[in-house]
LUMZAGU-274957 format. One line per field, with one value per residue: x, y, z of N, C-alpha, C in turn; residue number from 1; residue in three letters. Coordinates in steps of 0.2 Angstrom, whole numbers. Layout:
# residues N
nx <- c(X, ...)
ny <- c(Y, ...)
nz <- c(Z, ...)
cax <- c(X, ...)
cay <- c(Y, ...)
caz <- c(Z, ...)
cx <- c(X, ...)
cy <- c(Y, ...)
cz <- c(Z, ...)
nr <- c(NUM, ...)
rest <- c(ALA, ...)
//
This chain:
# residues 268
nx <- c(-165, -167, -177, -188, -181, -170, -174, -180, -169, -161, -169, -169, -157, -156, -166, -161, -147, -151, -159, -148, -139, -148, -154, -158, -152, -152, -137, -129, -114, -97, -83, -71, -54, -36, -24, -16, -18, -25, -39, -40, -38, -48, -60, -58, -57, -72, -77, -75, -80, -93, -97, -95, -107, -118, -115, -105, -89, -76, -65, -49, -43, -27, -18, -6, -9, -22, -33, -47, -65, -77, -91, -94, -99, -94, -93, -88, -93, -99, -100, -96, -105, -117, -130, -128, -137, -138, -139, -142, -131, -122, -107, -100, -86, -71, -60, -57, -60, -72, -75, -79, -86, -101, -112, -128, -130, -118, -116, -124, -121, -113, -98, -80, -65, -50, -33, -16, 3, 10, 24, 27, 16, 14, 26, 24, 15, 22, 28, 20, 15, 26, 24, 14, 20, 18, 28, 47, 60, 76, 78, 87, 91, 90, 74, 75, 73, 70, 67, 57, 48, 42, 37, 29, 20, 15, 8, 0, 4, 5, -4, -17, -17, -16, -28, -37, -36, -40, -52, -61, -58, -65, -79, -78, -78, -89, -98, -111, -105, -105, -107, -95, -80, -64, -46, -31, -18, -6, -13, -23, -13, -4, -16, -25, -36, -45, -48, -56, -68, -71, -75, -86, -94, -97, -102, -114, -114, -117, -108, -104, -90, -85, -83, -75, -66, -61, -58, -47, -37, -35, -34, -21, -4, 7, 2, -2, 10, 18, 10, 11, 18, 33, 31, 20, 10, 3, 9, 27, 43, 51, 55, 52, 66, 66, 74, 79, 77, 65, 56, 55, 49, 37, 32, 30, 17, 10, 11, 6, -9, -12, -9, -19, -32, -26, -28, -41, -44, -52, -42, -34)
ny <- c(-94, -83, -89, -84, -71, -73, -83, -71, -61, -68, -70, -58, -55, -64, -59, -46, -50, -56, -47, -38, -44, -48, -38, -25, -12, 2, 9, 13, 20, 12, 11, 1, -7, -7, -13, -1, 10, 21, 24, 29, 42, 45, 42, 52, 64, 66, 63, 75, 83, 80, 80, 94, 97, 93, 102, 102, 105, 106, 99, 89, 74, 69, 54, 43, 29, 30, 44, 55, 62, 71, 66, 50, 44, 31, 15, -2, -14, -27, -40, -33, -22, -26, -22, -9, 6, 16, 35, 41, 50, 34, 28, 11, 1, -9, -20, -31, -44, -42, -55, -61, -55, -54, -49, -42, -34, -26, -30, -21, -7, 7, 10, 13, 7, 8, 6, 3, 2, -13, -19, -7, -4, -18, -15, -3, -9, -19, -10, -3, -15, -17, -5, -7, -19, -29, -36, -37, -30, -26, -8, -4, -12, -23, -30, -48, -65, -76, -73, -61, -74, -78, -68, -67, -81, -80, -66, -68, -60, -59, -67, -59, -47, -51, -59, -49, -38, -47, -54, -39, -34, -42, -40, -25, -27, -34, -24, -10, 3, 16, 13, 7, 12, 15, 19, 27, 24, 34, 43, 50, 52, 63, 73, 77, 86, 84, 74, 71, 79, 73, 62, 66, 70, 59, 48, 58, 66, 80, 87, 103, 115, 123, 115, 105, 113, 116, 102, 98, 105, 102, 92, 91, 88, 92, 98, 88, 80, 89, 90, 78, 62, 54, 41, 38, 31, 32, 46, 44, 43, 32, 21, 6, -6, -17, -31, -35, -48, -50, -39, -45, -55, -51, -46, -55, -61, -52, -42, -41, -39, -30, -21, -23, -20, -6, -2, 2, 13, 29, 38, 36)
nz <- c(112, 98, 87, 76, 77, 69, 58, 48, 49, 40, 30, 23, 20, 11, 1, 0, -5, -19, -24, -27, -34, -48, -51, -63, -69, -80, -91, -78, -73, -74, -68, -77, -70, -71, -58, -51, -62, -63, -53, -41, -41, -50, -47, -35, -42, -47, -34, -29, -33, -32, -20, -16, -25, -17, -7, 1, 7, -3, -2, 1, 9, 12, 17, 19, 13, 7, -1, 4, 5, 9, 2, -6, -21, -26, -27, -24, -37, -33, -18, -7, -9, -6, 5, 4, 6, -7, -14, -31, -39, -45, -47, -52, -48, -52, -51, -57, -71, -83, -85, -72, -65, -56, -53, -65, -67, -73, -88, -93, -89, -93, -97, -94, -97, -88, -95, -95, -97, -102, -92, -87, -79, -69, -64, -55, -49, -41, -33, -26, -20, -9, -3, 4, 11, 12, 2, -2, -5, -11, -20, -24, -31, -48, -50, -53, -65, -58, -43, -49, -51, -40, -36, -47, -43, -30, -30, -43, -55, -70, -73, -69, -78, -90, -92, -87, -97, -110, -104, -104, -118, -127, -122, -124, -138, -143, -138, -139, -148, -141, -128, -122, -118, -122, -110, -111, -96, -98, -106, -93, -87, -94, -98, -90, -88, -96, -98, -85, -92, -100, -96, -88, -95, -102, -93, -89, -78, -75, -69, -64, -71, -63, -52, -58, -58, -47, -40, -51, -46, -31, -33, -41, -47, -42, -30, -20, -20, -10, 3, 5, 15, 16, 14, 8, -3, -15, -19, -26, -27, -29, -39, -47, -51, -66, -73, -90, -95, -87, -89, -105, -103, -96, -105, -113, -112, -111, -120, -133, -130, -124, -135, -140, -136, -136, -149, -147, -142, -135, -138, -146)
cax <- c(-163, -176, -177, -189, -176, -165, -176, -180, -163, -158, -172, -168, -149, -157, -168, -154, -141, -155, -159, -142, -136, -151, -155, -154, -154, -149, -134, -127, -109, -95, -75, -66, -47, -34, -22, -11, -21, -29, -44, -43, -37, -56, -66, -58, -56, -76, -79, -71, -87, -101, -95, -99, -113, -120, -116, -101, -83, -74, -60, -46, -40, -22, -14, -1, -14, -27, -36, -54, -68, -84, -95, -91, -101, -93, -94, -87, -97, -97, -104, -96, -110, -127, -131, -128, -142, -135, -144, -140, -128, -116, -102, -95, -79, -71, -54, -60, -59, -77, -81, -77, -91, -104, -119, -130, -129, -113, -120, -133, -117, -110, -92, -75, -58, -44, -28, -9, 5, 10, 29, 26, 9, 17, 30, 20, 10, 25, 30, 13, 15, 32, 23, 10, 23, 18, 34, 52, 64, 81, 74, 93, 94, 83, 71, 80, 70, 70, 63, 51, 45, 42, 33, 22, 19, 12, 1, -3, 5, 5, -15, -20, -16, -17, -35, -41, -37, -45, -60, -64, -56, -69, -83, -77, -80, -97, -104, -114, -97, -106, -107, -90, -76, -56, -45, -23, -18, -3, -18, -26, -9, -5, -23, -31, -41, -48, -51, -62, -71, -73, -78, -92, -101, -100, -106, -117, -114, -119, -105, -101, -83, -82, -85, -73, -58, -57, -57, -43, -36, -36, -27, -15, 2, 11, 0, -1, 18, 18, 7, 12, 23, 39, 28, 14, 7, -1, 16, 33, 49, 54, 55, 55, 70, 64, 78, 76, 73, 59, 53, 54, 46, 32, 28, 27, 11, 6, 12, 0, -16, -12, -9, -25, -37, -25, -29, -49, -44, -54, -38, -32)
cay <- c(-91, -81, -90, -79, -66, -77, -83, -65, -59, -74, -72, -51, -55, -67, -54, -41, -52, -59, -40, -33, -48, -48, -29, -23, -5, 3, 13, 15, 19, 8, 11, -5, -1, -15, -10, 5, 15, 27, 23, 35, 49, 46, 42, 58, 68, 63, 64, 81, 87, 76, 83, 100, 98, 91, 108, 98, 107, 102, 96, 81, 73, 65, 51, 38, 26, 36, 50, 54, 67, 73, 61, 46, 43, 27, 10, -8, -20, -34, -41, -28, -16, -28, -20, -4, 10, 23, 38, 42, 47, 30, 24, 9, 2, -15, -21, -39, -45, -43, -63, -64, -49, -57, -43, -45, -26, -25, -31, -14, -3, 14, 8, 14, 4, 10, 1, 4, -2, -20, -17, -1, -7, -21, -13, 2, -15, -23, -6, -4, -21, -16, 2, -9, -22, -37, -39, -34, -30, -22, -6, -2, -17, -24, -39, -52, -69, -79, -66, -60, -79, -79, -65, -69, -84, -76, -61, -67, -54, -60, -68, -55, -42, -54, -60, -42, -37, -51, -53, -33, -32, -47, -35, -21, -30, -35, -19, -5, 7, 22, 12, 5, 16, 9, 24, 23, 29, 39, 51, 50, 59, 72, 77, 76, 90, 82, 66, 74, 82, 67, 55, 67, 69, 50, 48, 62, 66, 85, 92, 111, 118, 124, 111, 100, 115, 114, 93, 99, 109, 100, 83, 93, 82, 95, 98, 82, 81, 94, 87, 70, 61, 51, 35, 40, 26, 36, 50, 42, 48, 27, 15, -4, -9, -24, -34, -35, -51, -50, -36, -50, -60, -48, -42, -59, -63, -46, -36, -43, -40, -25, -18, -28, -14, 0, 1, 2, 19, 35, 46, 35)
caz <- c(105, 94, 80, 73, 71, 64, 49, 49, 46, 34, 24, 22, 17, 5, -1, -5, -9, -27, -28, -30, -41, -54, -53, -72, -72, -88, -90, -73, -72, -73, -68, -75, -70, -69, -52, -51, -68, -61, -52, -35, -47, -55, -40, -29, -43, -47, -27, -25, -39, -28, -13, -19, -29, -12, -4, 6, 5, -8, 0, -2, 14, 10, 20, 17, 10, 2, -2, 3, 2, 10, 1, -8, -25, -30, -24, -28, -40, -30, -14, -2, -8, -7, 9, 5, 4, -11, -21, -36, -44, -40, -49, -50, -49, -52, -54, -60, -79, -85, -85, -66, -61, -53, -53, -71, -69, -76, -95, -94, -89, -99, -96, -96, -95, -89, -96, -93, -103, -95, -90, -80, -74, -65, -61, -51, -41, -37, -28, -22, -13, -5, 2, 8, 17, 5, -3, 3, -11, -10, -23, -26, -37, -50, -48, -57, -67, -52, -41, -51, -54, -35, -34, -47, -39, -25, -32, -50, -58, -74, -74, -68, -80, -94, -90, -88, -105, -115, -105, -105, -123, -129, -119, -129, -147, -143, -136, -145, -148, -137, -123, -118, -119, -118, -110, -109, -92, -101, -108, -90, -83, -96, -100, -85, -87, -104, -95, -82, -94, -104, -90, -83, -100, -105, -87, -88, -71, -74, -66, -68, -73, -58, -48, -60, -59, -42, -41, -52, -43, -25, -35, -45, -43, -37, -23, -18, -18, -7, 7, 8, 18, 12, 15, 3, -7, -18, -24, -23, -29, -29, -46, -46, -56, -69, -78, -97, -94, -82, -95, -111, -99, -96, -112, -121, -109, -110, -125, -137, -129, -123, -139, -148, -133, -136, -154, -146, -138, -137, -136, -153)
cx <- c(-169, -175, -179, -185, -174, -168, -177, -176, -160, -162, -171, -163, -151, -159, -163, -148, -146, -154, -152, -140, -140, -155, -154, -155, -150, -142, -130, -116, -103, -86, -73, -59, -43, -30, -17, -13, -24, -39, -46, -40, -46, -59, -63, -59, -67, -81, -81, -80, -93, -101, -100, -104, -120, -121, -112, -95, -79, -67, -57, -41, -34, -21, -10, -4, -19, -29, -46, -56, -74, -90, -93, -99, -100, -92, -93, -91, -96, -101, -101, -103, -117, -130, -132, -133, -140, -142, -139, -135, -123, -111, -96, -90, -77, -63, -53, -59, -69, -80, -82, -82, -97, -113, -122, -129, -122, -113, -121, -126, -116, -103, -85, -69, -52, -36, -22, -4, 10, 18, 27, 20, 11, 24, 27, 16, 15, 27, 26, 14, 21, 28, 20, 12, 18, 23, 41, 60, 68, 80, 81, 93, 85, 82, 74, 71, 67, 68, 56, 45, 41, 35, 27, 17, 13, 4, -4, -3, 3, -3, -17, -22, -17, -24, -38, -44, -40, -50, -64, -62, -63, -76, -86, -80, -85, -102, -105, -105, -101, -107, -103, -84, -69, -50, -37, -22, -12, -8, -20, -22, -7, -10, -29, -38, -48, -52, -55, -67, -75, -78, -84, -97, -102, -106, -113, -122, -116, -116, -101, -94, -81, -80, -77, -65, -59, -57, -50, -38, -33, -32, -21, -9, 7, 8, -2, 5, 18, 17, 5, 18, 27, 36, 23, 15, 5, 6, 21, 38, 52, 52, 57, 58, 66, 71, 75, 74, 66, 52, 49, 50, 38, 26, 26, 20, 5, 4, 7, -7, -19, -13, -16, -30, -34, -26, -38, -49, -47, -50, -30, -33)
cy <- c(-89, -83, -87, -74, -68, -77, -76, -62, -60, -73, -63, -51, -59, -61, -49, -44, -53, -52, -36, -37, -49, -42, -29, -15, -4, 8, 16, 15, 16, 10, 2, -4, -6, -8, -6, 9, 19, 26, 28, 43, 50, 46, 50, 64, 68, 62, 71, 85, 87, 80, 93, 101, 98, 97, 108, 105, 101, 101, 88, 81, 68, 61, 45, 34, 28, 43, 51, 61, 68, 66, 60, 44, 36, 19, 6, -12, -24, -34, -37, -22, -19, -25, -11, 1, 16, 26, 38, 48, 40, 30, 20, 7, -5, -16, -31, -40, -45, -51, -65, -59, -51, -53, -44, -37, -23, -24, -23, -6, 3, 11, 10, 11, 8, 5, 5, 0, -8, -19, -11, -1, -12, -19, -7, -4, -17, -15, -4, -9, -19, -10, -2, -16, -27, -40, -34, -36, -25, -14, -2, -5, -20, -32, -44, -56, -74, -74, -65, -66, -80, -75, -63, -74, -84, -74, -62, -64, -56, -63, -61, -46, -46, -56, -54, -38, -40, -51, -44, -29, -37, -44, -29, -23, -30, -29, -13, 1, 15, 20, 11, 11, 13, 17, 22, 27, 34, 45, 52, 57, 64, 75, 76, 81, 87, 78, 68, 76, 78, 63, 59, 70, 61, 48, 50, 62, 73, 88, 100, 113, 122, 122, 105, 104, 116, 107, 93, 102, 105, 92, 86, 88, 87, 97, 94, 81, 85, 92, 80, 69, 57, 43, 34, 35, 29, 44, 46, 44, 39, 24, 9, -5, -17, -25, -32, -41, -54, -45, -40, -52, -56, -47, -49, -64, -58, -41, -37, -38, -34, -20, -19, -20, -9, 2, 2, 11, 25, 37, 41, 36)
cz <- c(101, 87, 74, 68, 68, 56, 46, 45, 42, 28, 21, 16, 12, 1, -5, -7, -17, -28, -33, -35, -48, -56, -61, -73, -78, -86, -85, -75, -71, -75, -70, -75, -69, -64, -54, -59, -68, -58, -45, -38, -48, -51, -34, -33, -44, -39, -24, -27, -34, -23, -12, -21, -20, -6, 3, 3, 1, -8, -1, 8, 11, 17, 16, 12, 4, 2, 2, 5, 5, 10, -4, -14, -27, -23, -27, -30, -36, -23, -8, -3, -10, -2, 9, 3, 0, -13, -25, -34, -41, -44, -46, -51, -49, -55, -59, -68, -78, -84, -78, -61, -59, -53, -61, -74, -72, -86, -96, -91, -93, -95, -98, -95, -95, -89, -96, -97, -97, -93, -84, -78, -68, -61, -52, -44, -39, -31, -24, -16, -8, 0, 8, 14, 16, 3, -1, -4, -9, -18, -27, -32, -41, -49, -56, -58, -60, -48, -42, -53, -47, -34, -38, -47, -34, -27, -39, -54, -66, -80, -75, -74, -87, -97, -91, -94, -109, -114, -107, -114, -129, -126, -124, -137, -148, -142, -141, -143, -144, -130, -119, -121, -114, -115, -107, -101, -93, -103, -101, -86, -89, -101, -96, -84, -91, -102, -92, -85, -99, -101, -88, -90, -103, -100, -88, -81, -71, -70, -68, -68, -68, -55, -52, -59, -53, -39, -44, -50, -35, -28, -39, -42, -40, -30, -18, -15, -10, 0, 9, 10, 13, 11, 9, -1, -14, -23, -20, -30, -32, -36, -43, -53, -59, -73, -85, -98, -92, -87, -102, -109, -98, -103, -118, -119, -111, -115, -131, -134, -127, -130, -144, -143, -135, -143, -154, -144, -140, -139, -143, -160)
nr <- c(1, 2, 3, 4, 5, 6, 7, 8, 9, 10, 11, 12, 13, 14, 15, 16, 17, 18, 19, 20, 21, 22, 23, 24, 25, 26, 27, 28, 29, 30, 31, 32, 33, 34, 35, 36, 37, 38, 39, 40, 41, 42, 43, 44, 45, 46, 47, 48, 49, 50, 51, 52, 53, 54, 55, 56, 57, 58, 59, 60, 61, 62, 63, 64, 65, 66, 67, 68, 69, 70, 71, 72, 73, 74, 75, 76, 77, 78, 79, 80, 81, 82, 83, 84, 85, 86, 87, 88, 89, 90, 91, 92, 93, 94, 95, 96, 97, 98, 99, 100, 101, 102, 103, 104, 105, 106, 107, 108, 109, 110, 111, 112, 113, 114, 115, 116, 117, 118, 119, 120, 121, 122, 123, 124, 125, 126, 127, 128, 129, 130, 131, 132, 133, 134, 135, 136, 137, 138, 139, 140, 141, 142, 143, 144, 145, 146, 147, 148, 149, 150, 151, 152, 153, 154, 155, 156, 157, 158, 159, 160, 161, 162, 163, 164, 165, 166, 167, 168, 169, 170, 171, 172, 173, 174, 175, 176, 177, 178, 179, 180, 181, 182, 183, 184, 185, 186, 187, 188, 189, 190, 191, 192, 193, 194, 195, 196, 197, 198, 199, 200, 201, 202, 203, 204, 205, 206, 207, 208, 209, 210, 211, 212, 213, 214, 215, 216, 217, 218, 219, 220, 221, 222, 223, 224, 225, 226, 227, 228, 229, 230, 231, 232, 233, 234, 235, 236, 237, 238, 239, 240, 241, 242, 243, 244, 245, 246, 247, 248, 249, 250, 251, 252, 253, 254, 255, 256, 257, 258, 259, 260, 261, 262, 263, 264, 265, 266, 267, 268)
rest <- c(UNK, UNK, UNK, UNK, UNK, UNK, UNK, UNK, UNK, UNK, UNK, UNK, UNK, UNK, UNK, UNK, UNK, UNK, UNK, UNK, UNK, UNK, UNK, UNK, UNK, UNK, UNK, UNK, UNK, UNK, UNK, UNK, UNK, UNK, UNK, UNK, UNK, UNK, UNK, UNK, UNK, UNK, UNK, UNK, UNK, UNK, UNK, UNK, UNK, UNK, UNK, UNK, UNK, UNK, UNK, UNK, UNK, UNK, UNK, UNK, UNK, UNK, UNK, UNK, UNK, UNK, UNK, UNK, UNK, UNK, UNK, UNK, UNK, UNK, UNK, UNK, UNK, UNK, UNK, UNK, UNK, UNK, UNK, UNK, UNK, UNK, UNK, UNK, UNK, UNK, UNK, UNK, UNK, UNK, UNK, UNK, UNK, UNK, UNK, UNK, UNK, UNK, UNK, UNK, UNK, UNK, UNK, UNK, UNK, UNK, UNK, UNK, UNK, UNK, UNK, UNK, UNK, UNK, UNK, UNK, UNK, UNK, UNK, UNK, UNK, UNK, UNK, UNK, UNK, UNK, UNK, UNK, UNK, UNK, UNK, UNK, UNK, UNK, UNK, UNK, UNK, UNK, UNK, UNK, UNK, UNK, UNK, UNK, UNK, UNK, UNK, UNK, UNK, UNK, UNK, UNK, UNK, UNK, UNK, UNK, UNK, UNK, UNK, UNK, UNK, UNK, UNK, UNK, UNK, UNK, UNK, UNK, UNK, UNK, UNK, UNK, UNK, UNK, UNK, UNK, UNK, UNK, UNK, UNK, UNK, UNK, UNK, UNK, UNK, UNK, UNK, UNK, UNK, UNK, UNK, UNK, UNK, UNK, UNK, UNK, UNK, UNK, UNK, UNK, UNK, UNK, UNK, UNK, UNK, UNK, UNK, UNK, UNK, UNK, UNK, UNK, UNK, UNK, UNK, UNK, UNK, UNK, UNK, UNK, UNK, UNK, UNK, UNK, UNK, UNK, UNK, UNK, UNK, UNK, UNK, UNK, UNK, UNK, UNK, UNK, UNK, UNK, UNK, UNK, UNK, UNK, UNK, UNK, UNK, UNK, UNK, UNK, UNK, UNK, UNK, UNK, UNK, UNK, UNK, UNK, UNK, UNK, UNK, UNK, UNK, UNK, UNK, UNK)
//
């Protein structure tokens, strides 16, 4: 056995794992997005641009699961990208509550939060999990009290979405008011162009109106539609029934807290 290499390689991985975790660049980029609010919308629409800029075709490949692009700008906060060797521009991306984010480089961010309204937020994950063959629900009927207590059991539906908002809304408070930005994914889908054009000057990602109206372009929801199969993750025709129950139940975890970031909103 070569030891050598061993310590070698051990002491590398030590190396970049310190570096990435107590790096403190200023100002880099940062998607916070709790799940299903639009986070491969932003990263593809934001890929389609890099792609281009780069002198790639500015192309969207679809399949059931995702979307993807040429070349890929964006990368998750966390220990999947200690290893990685990026240039500039990166952005990244994190579905975590701010207290849970492990990197010091998140502090030193330009940051945007994308937040959804807690009902049809959770509702869209729970159909999410069915596409993905997680969860097995008759979609005819709606998820009753008991039901839905299982299945947030399971996923943490209700943490998780509850959690996100407080710590990135406690974030929010503290930070210089040009640096964090709170954003609803209602405005995301009908002013996507706006949003685009928003996100790449906050960024200031330098992408040209070209480059950003064919990004537009190649995500349009109707052409999406169009080129996707009946399975598609990403466009569906399907709704997750919720009782008014399971509703009450959601919003007296959630509706509060929700409301306290949405009065942070740029697009309020």
């Amino acid at each position: 056995m070569n030891y050598y290499y061993i310590l070698k390689k051990t002491l590398k991985s030590i190396f970049y794992s310190l570096n990435f975790y107590i790096k403190q660049p200023r100002n880099e980029p940062l998607l916070a997005v709790l799940p299903r609010t639009g986070l491969n919308l932003t990263v593809n629409l934001l890929n389609i641009c890099y792609s281009i800029r780069l002198g790639l075709p500015g192309d969207l490949g679809v399949n059931d699961n995702t979307y993807s692009t040429f070349a890929k700008m964006d990368s998750p906060l966390d220990e999947r990208s200690i290893f990685s060797k990026r240039t500039d521009p990166i952005l990244w991306h994190s579905h975590l509550p701010y207290s849970k984010i492990v990197p010091k480089r998140k502090k030193f961010c330009k940051t945007v939060i994308l937040i959804r309204e807690p009902v049809e937020c959770i509702a869209s994950y729970l159909l999410h999990l069915i596409n993905e063959g997680k969860l097995t629900h008759n979609l005819d009927k709606e998820v009753t009290m008991s039901e839905f207590r299982k299945f947030d059991k399971k996923f943490k539906l209700i943490s998780v979405f509850s959690e996100f908002l407080k710590s990135w809304l406690n974030f929010k408070l503290k930070s210089k008011k040009d640096q964090v930005v709170v954003i609803d994914n209602n405005y995301v889908k009908k002013n996507t162009k706006d949003y685009l054009i928003f996100i790449n000057k906050f960024f200031d990602l330098k992408f040209s109106q070209s480059q950003m109206n064919i990004a537009l372009e190649k995500l349009d929801i109707e052409r999406i539609k169009k080129i996707s199969s009946i399975k598609s993750q990403r466009i569906t025709n399907n709704k997750m029934l919720l009782s008014h129950d399971v509703k009450n139940h959601i919003n007296k975890y959630c509706k509060e807290k929700y409301t306290n970031i949405l009065k942070t909103c740029v697009n309020y």
